[in-house]
ZAPA-413049 format. One line per field, with one value per residue (C-alpha): residue in three letters; x, y negated, z negated; chain. Coordinates in pm, 1 decimal. Example, Ala and Ser with C-alpha at 12.3 -4.5 7.8 and 13.67 -1.06 7.14 Angstrom:
type: c(Ala;Ser)
X: c(1230.0;1367.0)
Y: c(450.0;106.0)
Z: c(-780.0;-714.0)
mol: c(A;A)
This chain:
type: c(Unk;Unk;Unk;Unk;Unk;Unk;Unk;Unk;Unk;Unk;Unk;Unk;Unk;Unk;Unk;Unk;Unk;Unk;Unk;Unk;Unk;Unk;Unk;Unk;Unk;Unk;Unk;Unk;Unk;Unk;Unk;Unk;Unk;Unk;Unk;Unk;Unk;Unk;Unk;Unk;Unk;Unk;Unk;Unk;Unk;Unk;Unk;Unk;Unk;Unk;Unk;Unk;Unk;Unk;Unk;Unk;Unk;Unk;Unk;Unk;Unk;Unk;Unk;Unk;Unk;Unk;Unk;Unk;Unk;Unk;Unk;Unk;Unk;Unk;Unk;Unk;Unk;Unk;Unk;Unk;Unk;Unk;Unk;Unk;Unk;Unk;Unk;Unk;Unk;Unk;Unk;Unk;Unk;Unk;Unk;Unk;Unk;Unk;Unk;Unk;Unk;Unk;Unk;Unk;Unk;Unk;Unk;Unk;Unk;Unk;Unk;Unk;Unk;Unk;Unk;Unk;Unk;Unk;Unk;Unk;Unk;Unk;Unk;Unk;Unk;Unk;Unk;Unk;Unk;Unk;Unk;Unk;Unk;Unk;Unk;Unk;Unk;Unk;Unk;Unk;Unk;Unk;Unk;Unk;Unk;Unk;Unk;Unk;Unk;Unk;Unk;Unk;Unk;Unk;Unk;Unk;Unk;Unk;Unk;Unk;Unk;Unk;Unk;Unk;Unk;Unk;Unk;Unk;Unk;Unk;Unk;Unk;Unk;Unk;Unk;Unk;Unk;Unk;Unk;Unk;Unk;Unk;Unk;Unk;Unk;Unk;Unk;Unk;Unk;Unk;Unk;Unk;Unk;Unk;Unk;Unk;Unk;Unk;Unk;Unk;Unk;Unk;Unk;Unk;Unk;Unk;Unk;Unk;Unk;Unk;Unk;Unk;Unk;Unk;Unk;Unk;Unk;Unk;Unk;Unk;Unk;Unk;Unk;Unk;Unk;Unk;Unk;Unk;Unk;Unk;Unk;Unk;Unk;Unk;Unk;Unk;Unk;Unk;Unk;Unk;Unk;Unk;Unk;Unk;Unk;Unk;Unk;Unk;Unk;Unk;Unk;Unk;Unk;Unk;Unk;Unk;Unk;Unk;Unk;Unk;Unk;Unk;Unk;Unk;Unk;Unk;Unk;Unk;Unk;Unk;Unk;Unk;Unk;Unk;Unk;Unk;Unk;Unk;Unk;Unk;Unk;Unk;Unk;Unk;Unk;Unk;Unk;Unk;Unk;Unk;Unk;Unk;Unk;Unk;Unk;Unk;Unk;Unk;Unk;Unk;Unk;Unk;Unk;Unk;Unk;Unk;Unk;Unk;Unk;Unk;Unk;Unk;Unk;Unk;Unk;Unk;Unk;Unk;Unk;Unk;Unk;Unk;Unk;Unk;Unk;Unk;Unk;Unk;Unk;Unk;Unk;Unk;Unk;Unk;Unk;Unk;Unk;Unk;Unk;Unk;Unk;Unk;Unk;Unk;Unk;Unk;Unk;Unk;Unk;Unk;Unk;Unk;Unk;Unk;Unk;Unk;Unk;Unk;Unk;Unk;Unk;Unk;Unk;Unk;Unk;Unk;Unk;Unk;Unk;Unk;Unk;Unk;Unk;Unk;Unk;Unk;Unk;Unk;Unk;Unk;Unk;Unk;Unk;Unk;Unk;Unk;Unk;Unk;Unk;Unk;Unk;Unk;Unk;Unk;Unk;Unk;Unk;Unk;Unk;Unk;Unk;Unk;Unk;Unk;Unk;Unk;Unk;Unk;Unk;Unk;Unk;Unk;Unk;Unk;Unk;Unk;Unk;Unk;Unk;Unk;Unk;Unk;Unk;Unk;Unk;Unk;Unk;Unk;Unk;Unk;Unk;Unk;Unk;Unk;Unk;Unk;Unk;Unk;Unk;Unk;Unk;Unk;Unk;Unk;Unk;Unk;Unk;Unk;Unk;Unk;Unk;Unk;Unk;Unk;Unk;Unk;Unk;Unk;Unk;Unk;Unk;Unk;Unk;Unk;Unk;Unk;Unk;Unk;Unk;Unk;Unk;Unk;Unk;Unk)
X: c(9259.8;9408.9;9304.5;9394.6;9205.8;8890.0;8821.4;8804.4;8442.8;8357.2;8142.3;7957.9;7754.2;7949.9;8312.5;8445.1;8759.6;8923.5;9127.5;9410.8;9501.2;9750.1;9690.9;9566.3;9780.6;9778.8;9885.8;9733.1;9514.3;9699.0;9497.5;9323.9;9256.7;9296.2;9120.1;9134.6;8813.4;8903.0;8907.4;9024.4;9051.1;9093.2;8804.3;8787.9;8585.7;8500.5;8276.3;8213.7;7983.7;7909.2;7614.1;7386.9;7508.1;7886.7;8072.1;8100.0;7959.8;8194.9;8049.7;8274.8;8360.6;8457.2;8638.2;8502.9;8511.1;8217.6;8132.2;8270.3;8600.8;8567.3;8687.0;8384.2;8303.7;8016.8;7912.5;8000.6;7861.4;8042.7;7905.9;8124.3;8088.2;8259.4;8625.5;8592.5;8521.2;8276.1;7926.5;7845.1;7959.5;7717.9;7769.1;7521.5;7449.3;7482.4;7702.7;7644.7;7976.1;7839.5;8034.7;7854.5;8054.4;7870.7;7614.9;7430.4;7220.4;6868.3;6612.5;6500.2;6877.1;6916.4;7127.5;7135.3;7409.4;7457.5;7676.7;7677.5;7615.6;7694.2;7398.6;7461.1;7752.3;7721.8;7681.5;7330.6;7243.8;7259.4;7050.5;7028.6;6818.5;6938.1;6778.7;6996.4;7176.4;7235.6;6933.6;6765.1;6480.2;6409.0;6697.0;6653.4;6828.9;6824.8;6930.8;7000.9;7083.9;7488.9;7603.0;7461.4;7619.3;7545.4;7811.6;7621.1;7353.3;7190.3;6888.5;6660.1;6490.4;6102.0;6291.7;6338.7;6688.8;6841.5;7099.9;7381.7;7551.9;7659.5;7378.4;7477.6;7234.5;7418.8;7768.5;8072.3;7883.9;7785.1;7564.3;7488.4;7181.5;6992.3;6698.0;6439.6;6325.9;6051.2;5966.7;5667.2;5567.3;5888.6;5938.6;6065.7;5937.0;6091.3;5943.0;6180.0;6497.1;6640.5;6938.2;7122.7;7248.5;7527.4;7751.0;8069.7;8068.9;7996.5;8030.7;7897.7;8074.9;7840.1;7559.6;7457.9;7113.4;7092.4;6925.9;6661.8;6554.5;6743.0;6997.1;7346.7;7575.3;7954.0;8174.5;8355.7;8362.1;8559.2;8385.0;8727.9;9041.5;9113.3;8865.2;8764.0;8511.1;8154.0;7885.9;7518.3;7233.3;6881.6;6560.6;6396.9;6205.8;6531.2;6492.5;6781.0;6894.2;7226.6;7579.0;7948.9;8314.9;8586.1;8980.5;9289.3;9443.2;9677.9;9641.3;9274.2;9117.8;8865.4;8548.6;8549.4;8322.7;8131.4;8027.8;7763.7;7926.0;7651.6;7677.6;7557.0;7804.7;7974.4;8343.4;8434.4;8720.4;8920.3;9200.7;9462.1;9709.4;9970.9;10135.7;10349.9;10122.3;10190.0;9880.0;9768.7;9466.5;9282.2;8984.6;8780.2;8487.2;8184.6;7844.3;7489.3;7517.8;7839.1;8073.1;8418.1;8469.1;8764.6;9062.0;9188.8;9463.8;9660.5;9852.6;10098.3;10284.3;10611.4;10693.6;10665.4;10629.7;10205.0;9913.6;9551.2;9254.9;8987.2;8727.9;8660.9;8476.4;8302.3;8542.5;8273.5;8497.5;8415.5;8754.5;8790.9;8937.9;9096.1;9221.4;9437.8;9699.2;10004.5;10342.4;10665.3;10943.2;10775.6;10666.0;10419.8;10188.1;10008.7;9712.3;9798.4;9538.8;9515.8;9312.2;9248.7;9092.0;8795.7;9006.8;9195.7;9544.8;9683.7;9636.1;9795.7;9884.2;10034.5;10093.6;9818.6;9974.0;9881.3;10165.4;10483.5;10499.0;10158.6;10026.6;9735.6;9470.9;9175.4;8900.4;8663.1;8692.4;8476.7;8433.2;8327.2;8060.3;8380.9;8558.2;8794.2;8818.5;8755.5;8916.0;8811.5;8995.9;9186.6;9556.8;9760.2;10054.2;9903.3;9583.1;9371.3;9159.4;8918.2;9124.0;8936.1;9135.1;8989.3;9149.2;9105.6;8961.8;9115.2;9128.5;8880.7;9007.1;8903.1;9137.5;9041.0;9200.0;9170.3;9029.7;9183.6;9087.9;9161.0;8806.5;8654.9;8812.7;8685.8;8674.6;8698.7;8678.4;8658.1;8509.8;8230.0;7960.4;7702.7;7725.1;7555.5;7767.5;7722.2;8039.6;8082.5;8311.6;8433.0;8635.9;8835.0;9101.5;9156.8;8760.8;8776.5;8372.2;8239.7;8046.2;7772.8;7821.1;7926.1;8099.3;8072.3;7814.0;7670.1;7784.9;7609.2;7492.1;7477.8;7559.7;7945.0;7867.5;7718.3;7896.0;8117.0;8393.3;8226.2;8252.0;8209.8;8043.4;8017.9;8412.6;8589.1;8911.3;9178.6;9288.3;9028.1;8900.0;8667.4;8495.1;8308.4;8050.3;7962.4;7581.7;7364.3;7616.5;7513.1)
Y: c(-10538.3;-10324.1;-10188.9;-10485.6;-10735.1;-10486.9;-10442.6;-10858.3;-10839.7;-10655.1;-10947.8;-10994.3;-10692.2;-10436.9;-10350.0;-10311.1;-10077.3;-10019.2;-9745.6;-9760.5;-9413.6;-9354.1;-9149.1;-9266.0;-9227.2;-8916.2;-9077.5;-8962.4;-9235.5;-9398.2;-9429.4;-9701.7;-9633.1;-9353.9;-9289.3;-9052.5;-8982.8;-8845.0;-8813.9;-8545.0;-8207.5;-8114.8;-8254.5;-8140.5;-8226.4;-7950.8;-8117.5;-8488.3;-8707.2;-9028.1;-9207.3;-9415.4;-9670.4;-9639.2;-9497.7;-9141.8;-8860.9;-8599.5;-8304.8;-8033.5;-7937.4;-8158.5;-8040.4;-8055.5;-7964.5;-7834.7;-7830.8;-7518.1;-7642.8;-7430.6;-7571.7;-7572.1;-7673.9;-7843.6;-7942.7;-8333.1;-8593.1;-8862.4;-9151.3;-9453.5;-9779.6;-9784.5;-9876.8;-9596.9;-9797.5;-9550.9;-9643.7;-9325.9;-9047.2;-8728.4;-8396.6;-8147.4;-7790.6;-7937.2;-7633.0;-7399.6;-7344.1;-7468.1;-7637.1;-7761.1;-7666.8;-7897.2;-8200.4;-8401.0;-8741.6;-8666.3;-8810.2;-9070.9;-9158.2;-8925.4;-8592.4;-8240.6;-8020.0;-7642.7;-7416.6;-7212.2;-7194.6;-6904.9;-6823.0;-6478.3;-6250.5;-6331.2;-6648.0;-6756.4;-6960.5;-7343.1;-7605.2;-7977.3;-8257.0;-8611.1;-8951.4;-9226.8;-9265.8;-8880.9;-8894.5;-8544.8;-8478.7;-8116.9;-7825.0;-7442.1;-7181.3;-6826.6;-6510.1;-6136.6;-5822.8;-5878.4;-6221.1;-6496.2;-6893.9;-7092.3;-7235.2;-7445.9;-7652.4;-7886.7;-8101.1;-8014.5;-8250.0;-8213.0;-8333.9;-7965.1;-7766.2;-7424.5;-7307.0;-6996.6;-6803.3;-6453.3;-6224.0;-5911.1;-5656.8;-5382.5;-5355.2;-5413.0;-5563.4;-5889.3;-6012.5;-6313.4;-6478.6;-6764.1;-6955.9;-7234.6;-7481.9;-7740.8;-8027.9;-8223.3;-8375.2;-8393.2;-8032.0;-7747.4;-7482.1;-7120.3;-7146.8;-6803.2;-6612.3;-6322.0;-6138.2;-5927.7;-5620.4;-5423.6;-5103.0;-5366.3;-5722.3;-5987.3;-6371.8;-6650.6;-6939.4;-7191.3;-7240.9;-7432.1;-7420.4;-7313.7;-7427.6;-7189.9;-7335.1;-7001.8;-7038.8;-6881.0;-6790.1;-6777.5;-6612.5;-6289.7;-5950.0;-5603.1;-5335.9;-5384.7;-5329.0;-5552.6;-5860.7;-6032.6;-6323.3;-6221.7;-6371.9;-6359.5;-6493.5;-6494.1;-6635.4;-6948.4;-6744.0;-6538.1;-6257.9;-6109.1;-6076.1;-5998.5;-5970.2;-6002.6;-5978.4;-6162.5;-6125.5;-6260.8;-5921.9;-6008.1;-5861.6;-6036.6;-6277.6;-6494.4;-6707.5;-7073.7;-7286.1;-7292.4;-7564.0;-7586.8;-7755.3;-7978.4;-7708.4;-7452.5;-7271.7;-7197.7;-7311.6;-7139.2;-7170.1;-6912.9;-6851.8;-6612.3;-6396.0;-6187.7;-5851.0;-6031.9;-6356.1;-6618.8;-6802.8;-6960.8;-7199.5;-7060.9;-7146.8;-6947.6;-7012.9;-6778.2;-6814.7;-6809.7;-6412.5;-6390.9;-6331.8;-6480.8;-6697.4;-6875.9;-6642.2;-6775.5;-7041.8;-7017.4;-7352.3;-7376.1;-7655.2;-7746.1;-7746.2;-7494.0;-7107.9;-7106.7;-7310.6;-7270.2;-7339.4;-7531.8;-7680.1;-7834.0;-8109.1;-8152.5;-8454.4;-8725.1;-8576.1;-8200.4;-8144.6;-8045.5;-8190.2;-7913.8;-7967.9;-7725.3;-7714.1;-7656.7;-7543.1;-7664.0;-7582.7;-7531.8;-7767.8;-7958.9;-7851.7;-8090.9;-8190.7;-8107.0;-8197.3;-8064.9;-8261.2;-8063.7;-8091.3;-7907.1;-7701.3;-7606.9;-7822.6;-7985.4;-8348.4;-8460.3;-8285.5;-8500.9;-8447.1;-8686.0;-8797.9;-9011.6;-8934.0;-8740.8;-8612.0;-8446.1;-8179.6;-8226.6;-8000.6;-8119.3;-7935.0;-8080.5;-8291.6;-8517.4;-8726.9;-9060.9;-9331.8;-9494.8;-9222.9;-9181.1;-8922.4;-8844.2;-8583.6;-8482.9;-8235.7;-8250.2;-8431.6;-8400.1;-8256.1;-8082.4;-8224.7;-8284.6;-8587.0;-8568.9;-8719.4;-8917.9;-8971.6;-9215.7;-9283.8;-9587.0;-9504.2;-9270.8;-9543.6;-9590.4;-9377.7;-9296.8;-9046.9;-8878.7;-8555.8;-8428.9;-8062.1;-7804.9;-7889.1;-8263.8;-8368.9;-8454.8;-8562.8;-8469.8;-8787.4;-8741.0;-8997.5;-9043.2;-9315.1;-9380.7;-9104.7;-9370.6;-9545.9;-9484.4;-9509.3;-9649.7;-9473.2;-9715.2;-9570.0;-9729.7;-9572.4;-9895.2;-9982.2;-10332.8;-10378.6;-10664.5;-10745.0;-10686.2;-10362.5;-10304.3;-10546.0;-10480.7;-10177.5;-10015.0;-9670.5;-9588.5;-9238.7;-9168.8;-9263.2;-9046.3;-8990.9;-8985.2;-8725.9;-8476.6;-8550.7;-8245.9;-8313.6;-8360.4;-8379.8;-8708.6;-8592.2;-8956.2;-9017.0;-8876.0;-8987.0;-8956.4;-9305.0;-9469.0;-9715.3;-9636.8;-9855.1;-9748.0;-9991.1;-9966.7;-10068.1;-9984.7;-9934.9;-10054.1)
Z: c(-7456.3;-7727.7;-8049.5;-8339.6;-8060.2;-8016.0;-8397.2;-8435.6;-8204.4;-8496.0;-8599.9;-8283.1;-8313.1;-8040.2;-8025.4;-7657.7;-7684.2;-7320.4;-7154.8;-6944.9;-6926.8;-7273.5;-7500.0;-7836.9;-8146.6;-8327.3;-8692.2;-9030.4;-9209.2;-9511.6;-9862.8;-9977.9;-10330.9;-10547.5;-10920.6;-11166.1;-11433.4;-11731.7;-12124.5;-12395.6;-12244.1;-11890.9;-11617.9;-11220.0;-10918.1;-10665.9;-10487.5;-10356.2;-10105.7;-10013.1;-10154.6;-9961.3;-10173.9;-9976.9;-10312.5;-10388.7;-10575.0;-10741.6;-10947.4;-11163.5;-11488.8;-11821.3;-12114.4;-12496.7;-12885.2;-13015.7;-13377.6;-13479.3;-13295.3;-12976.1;-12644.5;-12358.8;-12078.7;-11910.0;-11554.2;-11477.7;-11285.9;-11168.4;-10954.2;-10799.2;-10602.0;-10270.4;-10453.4;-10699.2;-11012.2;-11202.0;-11212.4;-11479.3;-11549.4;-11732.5;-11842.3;-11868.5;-12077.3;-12383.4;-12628.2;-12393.4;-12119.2;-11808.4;-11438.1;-11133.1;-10810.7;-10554.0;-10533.4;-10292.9;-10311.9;-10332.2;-10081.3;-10365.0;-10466.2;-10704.7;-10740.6;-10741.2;-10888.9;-10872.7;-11037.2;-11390.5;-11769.8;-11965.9;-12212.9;-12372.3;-12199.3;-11865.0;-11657.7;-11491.8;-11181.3;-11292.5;-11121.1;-11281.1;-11084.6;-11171.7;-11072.1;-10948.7;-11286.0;-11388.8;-11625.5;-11594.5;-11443.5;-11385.5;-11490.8;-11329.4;-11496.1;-11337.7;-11450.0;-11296.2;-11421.5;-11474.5;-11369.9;-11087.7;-11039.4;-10741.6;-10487.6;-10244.4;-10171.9;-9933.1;-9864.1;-9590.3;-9419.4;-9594.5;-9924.9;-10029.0;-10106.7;-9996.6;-10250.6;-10188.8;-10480.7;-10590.3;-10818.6;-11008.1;-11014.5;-11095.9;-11303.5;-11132.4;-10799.4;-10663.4;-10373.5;-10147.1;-10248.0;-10063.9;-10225.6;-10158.8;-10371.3;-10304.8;-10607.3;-10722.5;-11057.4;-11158.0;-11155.4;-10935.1;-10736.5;-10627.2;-10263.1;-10209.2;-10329.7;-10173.1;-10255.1;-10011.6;-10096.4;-9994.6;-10134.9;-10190.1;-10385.3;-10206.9;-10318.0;-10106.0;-10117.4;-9879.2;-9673.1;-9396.4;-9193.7;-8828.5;-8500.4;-8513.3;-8887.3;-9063.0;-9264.2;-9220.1;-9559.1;-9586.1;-9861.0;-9893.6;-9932.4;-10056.4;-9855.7;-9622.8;-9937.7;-10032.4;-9907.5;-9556.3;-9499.9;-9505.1;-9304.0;-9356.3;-9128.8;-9238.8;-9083.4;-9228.3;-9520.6;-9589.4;-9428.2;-9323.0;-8970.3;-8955.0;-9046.2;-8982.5;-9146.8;-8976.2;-9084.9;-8987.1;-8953.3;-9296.5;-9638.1;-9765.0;-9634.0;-9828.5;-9598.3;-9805.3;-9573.3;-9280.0;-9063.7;-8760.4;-8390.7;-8165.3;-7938.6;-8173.1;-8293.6;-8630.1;-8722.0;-9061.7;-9309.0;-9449.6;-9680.5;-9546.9;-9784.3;-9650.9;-9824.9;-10107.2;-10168.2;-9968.4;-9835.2;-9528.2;-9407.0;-9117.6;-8884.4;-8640.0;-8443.2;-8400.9;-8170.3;-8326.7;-8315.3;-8493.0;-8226.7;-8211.9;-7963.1;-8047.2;-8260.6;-8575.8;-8592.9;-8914.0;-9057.4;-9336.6;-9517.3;-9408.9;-9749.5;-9968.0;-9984.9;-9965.4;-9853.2;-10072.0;-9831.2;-10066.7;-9813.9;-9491.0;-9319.6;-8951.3;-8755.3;-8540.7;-8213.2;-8331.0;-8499.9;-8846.9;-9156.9;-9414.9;-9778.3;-9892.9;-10199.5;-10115.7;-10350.1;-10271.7;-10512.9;-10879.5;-11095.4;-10846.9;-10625.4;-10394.5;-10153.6;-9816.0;-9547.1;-9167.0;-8920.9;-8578.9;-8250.4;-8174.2;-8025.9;-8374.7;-8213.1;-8501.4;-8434.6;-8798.9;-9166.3;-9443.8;-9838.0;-10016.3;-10329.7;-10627.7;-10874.4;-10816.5;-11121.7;-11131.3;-10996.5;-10735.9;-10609.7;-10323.0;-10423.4;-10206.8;-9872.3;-9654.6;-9359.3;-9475.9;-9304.9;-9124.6;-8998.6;-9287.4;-9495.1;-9916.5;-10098.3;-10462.5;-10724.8;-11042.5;-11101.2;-11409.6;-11623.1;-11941.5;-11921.8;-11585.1;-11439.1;-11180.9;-10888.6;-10628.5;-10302.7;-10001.2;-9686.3;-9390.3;-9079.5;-8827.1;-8532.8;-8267.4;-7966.6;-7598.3;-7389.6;-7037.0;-6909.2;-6595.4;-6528.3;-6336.3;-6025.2;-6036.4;-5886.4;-6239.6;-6599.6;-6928.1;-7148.5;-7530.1;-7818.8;-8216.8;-8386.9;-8686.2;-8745.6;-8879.8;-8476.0;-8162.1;-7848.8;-7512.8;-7285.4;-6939.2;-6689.9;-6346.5;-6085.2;-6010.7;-6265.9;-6114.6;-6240.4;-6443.7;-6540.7;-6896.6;-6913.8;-6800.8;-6531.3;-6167.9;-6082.2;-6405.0;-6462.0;-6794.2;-6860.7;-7184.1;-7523.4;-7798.0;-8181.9;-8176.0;-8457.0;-8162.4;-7901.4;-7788.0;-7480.7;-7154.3;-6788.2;-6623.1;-6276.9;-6119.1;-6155.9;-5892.7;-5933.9;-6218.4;-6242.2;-6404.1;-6701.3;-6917.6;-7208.9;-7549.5;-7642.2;-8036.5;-8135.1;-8418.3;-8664.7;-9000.1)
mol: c(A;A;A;A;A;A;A;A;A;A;A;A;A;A;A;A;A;A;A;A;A;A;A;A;A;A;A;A;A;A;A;A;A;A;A;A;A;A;A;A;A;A;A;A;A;A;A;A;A;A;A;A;A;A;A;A;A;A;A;A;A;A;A;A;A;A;A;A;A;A;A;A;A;A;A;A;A;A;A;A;A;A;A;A;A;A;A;A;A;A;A;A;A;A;A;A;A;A;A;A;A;A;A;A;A;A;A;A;A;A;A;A;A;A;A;A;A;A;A;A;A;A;A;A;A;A;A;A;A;A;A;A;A;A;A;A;A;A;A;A;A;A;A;A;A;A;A;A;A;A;A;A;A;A;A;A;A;A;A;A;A;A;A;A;A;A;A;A;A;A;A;A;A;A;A;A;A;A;A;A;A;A;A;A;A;A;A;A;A;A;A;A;A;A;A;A;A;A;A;A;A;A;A;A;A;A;A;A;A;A;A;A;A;A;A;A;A;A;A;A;A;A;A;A;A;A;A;A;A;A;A;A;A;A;A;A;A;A;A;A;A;A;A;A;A;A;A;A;A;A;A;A;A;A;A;A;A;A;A;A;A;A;A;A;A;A;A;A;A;A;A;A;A;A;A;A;A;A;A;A;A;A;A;A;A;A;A;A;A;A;A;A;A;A;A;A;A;A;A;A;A;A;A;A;A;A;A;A;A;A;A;A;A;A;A;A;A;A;A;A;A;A;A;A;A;A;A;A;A;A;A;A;A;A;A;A;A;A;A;A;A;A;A;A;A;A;A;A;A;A;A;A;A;A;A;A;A;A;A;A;A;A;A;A;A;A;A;A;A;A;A;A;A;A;A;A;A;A;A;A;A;A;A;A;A;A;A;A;A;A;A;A;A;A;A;A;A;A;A;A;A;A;A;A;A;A;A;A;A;A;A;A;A;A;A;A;A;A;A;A;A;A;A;A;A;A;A;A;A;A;A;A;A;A;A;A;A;A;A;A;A;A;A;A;A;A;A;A;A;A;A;A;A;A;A;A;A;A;A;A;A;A;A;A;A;A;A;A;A;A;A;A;A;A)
């Protein structure tokens, strides 16, 4: 049975893929639609999810004239359907200069947004609550002693959020902060905020929470000239437990995302530069104690003189999805994505591209309901849209391996997030019954989302077949 056959049982409630022992196709997923939002002045999105809804959420920064004539910015909202025609679009701090740098849905369909506004000198921490069509419901504006802005946030599972950012309390200095915030009555609480202080200046740049219900912070710092990723671990109140700086061994290196493995650990993102300037994309892994455990892998565009990390997704097979700008010879510069293993082998890279003429930056990136991928950031000439980019699917795949010893085989696969998977395997290739009939052993179900390489004890041969039975998907 092969792939274009398997995906017509779609209808029937289960998809029965089979294995024969090739390998499946490591190809890039083309677009399906691209769309730029946009008016007078220049607009950006650094930041983009799905909705429950299937379209997409993109938050950044639009451009204005206020009434003295003064260009300004504020933070923008922009919510699609699933083919990118805009639902709404809002902007929010008014005359003040504001931006949002990331958003997420909302347990009740709504949004939150986090990023700046400007209200004397200095910027303050900017939070703005939406409901499900960008109406405000609750803002948070928080100041420090220089300069604070928030950089991340996400939703916890009571309905409350944890946001990262940088806070200034003393001139010339920034910190990691990490706060909770609870809501009832239409209105917020400050459950906790910490700031962590240190003698150099520190930015976070995300957040992500950890098995043990902490919280661990990623982002970068100068106490090593000229900068090196920074990573912060704190308990579940915010109390900090430890610390880490990680490096490439180049010039700087900057810490842009972090992500946490099913297994526990911590794959995070950096942005490499070397002596004269030229920039790479690089990933390392660390444990829950912040000790390396796989060295950094550096990739680069095969065109052009420098690759700009931007952000990073979690793959359903453990592998990671990177945007990154990249410039070939001047005047464009374009979205370059790298899609890995979860080993960091470079399965695919291609140039994303909606106009040749423009130039193209993917602020944001990821992993869609199913299995393809959406990239948000800004395209234009003079002026810039918000550019949304979505791809198909990566295809369906099942591969086996055999270990070292040849007694066993490790059996890998992609496929949806949003599915649960039943994995049948049989030690007799001739075996021709439908799964899970005669002959054939259930292996495992699981989340394909969670489901790290494994061994198979019960095959004991490496010729075999294997099937993946898709259920629950919705």
């Amino acid at each position: 049975m092969n792939m274009k056959t398997s995906l017509l049982l779609l209808s029937l409630c289960a998809i029965v893929l089979i294995w024969t022992g090739s390998a499946y196709g490591q190809t890039s997923p083309d677009t399906v639609f691209s769309r730029l939002y946009g008016g007078e002045g220049d607009q950006s999105a650094y930041s983009v999810c799905q909705t429950t809804a299937g379209g997409f959420a993109l938050a950044g920064s639009t451009a204005f004239i206020d009434s003295t004539g003064t260009l300004r910015h504020n933070a923008y909202l922009i919510v699609t359907d699933s083919a990118g025609s805009a639902l709404f679009t809002r902007s929010y701090g008014d005359t003040l200069e504001s931006g949002a740098t990331a958003v997420r849905q909302t347990m009740d369909g709504g949004f939150i947004l986090v990023g700046s506004i400007r209200l004397h000198l200095n910027t303050s921490t900017y939070i703005v609550r939406t409901n499900s069509v960008g109406d405000t419901v609750w803002t948070e504006i928080i100041s420090d002693s220089t300069a604070s802005a928030a950089a991340d946030v996400q939703v916890m599972a009571d309905g409350s959020y944890i946001v990262t950012g940088y806070a200034g309390l003393a001139p010339g200095g920034l910190d990691f902060y990490a706060m909770r915030i609870t809501e009832a009555s239409e209105r917020d609480s400050i459950v906790w905020r910490q700031i962590y202080a240190s003698w150099g200046s520190d930015e976070s740049r995300g957040i992500v929470p950890t098995a043990d219900g902490g919280f661990i912070m990623i982002g970068s710092t100068d106490r090593i000239h000229p900068s090196v990723a920074y990573v912060v671990k704190v308990d579940r109140v915010g109390n900090f437990e430890w610390d880490n700086t990680y490096s490439t061994g180049t010039w700087g290196d900057a810490g842009l995302a972090i992500r946490r493995t099913c297994a526990g650990n911590y794959i995070i993102l950096l942005r490499s530069t070397d002596s004269v300037g030229t920039r790479k994309a690089c990933l390392l892994m660390i444990d829950q104690y912040g000790n390396v455990i796989h060295s950094s892998i550096c990739y680069s565009s095969p065109i052009g003189s420098s690759t700009v990390a931007w952000n990073m997704d979690l793959c359903a097979d453990g592998g990671v999805i990177v945007a990154t700008e990249t410039y070939p010879p001047y005047p464009h510069r374009s979205a370059y994505v790298v899609r890995t293993d979860s080993n960091f082998e470079l399965l695919w890279d291609r140039i994303y591209r909606r106009s040749e003429s423009a130039d193209e930056a993917p602020y944001a990136v990821a992993v869609t309901k199913d299995g393809g991928f959406v990239l948000a950031g800004s395209s234009g000439q003079n002026d810039y849209d918000a550019l949304l980019l979505v791809t198909q699917p990566e295809p369906l795949g099942l591969t086996a391996e055999p270990d070292s010893l040849g007694s066993a085989a490790i059996l890998r696969w992609r496929a949806s997030q949003s599915c649960v998977y039943s994995i049948y395997g049989t030690t007799n290739p001739d075996n021709d019954n439908t799964p899970p009939g005669q002959g054939w052993t259930l292996l495992t179900t699981e989340y394909a989302i969670c489901v790290p390489p494994m061994w198979i004890d019960s095959v004991r041969s490496t010729t075999f077949k294997a099937y993946i039975v898709v259920r629950e998907c919705p």
